[in-house]
C-alpha positions in Angstrom: 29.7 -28.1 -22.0 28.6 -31.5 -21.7 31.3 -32.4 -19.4 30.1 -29.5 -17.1 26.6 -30.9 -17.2 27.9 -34.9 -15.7 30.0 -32.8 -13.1 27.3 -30.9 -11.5 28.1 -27.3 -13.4 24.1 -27.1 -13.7 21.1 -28.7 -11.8 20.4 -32.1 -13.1 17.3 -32.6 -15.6 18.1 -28.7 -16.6 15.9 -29.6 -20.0 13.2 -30.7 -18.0 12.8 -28.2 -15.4 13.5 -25.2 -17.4 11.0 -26.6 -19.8 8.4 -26.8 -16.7 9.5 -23.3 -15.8 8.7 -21.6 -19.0 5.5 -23.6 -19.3 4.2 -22.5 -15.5 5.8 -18.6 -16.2 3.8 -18.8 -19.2 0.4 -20.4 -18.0 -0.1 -18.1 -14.6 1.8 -14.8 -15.9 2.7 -14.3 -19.8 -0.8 -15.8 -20.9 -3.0 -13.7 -18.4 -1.1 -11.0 -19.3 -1.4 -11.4 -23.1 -4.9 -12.0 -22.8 -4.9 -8.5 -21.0 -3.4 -6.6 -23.7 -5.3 -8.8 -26.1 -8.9 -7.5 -24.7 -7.2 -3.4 -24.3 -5.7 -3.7 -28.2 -9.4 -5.0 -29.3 -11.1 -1.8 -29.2 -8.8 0.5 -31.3 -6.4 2.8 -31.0 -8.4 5.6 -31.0 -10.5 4.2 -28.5 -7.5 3.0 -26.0 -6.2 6.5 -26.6 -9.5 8.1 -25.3 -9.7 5.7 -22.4 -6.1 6.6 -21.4 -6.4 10.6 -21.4 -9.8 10.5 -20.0 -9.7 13.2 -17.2 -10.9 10.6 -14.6 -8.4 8.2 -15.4 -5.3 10.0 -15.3 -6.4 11.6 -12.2 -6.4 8.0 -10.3 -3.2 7.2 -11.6 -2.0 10.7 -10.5 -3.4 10.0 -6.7 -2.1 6.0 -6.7 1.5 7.2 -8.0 2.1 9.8 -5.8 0.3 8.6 -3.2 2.4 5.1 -3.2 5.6 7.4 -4.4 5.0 9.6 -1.2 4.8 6.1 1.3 7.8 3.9 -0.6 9.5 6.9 0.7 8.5 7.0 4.3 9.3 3.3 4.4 12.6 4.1 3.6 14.0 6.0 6.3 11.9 4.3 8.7 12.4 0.7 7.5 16.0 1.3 7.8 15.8 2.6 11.3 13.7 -0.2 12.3 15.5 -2.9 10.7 18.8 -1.2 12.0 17.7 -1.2 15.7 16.4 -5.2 15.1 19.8 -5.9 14.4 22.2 -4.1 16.4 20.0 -3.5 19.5 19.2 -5.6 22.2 15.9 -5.0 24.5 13.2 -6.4 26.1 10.2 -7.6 23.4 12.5 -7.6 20.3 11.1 -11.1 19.1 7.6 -9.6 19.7 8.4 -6.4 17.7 10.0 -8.4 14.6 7.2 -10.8 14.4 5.3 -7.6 14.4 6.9 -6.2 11.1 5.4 -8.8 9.4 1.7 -8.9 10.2 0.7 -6.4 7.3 1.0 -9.7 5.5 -0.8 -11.7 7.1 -3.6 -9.3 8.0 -6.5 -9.2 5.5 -6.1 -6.1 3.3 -10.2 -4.9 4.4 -9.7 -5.6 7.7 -6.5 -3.3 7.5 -8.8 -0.7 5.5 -10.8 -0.7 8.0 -9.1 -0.4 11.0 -7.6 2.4 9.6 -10.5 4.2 8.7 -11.6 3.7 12.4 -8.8 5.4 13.9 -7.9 8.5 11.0 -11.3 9.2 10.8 -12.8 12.7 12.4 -14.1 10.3 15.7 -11.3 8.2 15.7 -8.7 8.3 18.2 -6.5 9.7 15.8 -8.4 11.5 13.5 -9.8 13.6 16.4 -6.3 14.8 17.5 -5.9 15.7 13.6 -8.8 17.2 12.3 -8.5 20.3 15.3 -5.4 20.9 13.1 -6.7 20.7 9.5 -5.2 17.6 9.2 -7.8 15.5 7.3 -6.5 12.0 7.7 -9.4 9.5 6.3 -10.7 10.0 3.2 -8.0 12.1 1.6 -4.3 11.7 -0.1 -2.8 11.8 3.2 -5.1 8.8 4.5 -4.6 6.8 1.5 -0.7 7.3 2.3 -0.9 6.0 5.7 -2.4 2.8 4.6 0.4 2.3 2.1 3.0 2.9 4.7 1.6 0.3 7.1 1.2 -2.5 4.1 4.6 -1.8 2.5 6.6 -1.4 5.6 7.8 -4.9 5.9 8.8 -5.0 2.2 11.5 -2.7 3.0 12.7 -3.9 6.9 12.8 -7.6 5.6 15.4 -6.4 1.9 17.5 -4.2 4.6 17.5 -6.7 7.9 19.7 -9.4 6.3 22.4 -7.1 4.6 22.8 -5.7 8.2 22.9 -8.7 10.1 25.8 -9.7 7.4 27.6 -6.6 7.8 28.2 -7.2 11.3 29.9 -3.5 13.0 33.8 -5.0 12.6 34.0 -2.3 10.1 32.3 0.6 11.6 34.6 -0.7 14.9 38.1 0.2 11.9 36.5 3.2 11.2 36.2 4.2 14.6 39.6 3.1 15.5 41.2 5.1 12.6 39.5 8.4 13.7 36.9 8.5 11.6 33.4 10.4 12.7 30.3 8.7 13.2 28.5 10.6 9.9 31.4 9.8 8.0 31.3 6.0 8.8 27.8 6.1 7.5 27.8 7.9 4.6 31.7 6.2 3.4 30.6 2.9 5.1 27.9 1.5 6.2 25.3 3.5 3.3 26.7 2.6 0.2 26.6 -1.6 1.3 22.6 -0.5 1.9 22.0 1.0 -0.9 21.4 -2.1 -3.2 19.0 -3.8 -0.4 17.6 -0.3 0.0 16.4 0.5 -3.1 15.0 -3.3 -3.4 12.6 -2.9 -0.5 11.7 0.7 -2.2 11.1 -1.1 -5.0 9.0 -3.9 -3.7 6.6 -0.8 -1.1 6.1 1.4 -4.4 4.8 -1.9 -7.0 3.0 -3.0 -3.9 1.3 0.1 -2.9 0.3 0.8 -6.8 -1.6 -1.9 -6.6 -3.1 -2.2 -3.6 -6.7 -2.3 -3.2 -8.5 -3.6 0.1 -6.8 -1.4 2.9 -6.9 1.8 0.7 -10.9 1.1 -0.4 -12.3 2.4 2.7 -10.1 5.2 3.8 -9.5 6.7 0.8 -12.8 7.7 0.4 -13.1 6.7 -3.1 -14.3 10.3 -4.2 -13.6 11.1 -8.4 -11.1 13.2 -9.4 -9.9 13.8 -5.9 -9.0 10.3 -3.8 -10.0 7.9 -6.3 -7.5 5.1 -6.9 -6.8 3.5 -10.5 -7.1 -0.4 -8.9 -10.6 0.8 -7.7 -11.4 2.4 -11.4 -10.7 -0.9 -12.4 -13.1 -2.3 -10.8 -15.9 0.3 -10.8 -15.5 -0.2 -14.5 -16.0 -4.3 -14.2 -18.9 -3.5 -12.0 -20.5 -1.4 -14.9 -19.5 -4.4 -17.5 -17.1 -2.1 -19.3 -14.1 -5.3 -19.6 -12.7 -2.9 -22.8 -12.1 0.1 -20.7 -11.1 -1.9 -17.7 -8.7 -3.7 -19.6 -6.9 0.0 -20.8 -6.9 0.9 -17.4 -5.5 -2.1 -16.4 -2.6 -1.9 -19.2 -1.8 1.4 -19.0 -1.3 1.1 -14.9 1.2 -2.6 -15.7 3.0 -0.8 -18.6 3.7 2.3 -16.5 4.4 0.1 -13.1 6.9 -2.0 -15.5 8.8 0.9 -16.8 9.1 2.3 -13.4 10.4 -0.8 -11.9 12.8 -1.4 -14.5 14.0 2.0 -13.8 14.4 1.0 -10.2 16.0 -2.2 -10.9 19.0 -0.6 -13.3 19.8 2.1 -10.7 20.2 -1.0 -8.1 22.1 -2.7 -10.8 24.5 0.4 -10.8 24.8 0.6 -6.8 25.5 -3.1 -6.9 28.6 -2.7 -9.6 29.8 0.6 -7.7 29.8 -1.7 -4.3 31.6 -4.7 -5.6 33.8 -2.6 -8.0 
């Protein structure tokens, strides 16, 4: 071991940086988080327990689940088909399209919100083409949803872009010369290398849009029991000096965003031993 250590097997000064690793992990994440739990454990179990079935509350985490579920989704086939045609296309303004993709993060989350509301609303240039329909865009489910697609778009284009740019098409070109269809070549092929980097950028858009606050506080509406989001809960109940019951709420939403991630993250482990297996 040691002799690995002189010849370079690990980073030099491992002690001291993994030392100042734990020690930063620990002052901006692990000790926020325990002081979280701390403040939600405080009050009791029978008081957490209240907090956590009142009808309000699981009725926000019932619109930001679905509602984020419902867009991780859309940015999936769609990220894919944008990243795809980045890669293997090209046309006039491509530079100016994928420095596009990545202005959701960049652009403040309100002024997102807002811009959004402008156009889905029932005078918007959108909205008015909708609400003829019954389609009502702002202040709804289907509103919130919009605004989660555009913020967690790039989260999926940017996992998806690089595996495609390293596949390069010298095995699609095999396929195709060994008489293969185009369907088949996807599905045998070209899918199952995506799958991985697919299910990252899913990952990143659904944890993302759980938590996301400015750009859904406007057009969401912000109604109880109907469009209300559990970040905005949060902070209805800071405004109103409740820290114990924003603290449950708080918890509940990280505990239930973890085990859903770590779900996530072992069926990407899976696709990643079924692709180099």
């Amino acid at each position: 071991m040691k002799r690995n250590r002189r010849s370079g097997g690990v980073l030099p000064g491992f002690g001291l940086t993994m030392g100042f690793t734990v020690f930063y992990l620990s002052l901006i994440v692990l000790i926020p988080l325990s002081a979280l739990f701390a403040k939600s454990a405080s009050i009791g179990w029978e008081a957490f327990w209240n907090i956590a079935t009142n009808d309000r509350v699981l009725a926000s985490f019932r619109v930001s689940f679905l509602t984020a579920f419902a867009a991780a989704l859309i940015n999936l086939v769609f990220g894919l088909l944008v990243a795809w045609v980045l890669v293997r296309y090209t046309f006039p303004g491509k530079r100016v399209i994928d420095g596009l993709i990545d202005l959701p993060f960049a652009l403040p989350t309100a002024v997102a919100g807002i811009s959004l509301t402008a156009l889905y609303s029932e005078n918007g240039w959108l909205g008015s083409l909708l609400y003829p329909l019954g389609i009502k865009s702002a202040f709804s489910p289907f509103g919130i949803t919009v605004a989660l697609v555009f913020i967690g778009l790039p989260f999926v284009v940017r996992s998806v872009q690089p595996v495609i740019q390293q596949m390069g098409s010298d095995l699609e070109e095999a396929s195709a010369t060994l008489g293969s269809g185009r369907w088949n070549t996807l599905r045998r092929i070209v899918f199952p290398e995506l799958v991985p980097a697919l299910l990252t950028g899913f990952a990143l858009a659904f944890a993302r849009g759980i938590g996301e606050y400015g750009s859904v506080v406007f057009i969401s509406g912000n109604m109880p029991m109907k469009t209300e989001i559990a970040p905005l809960l949060i902070m209805t109940k800071l405004e109103q000096y409740d820290y114990p019951g924003a603290a449950t709420i708080a918890t509940l939403l990280l505990v239930l965003s973890f085990i859903l991630l770590m779900g996530i993250n072992f069926l990407q482990w899976r696709a990643n031993r079924r692709t180099t297996a």
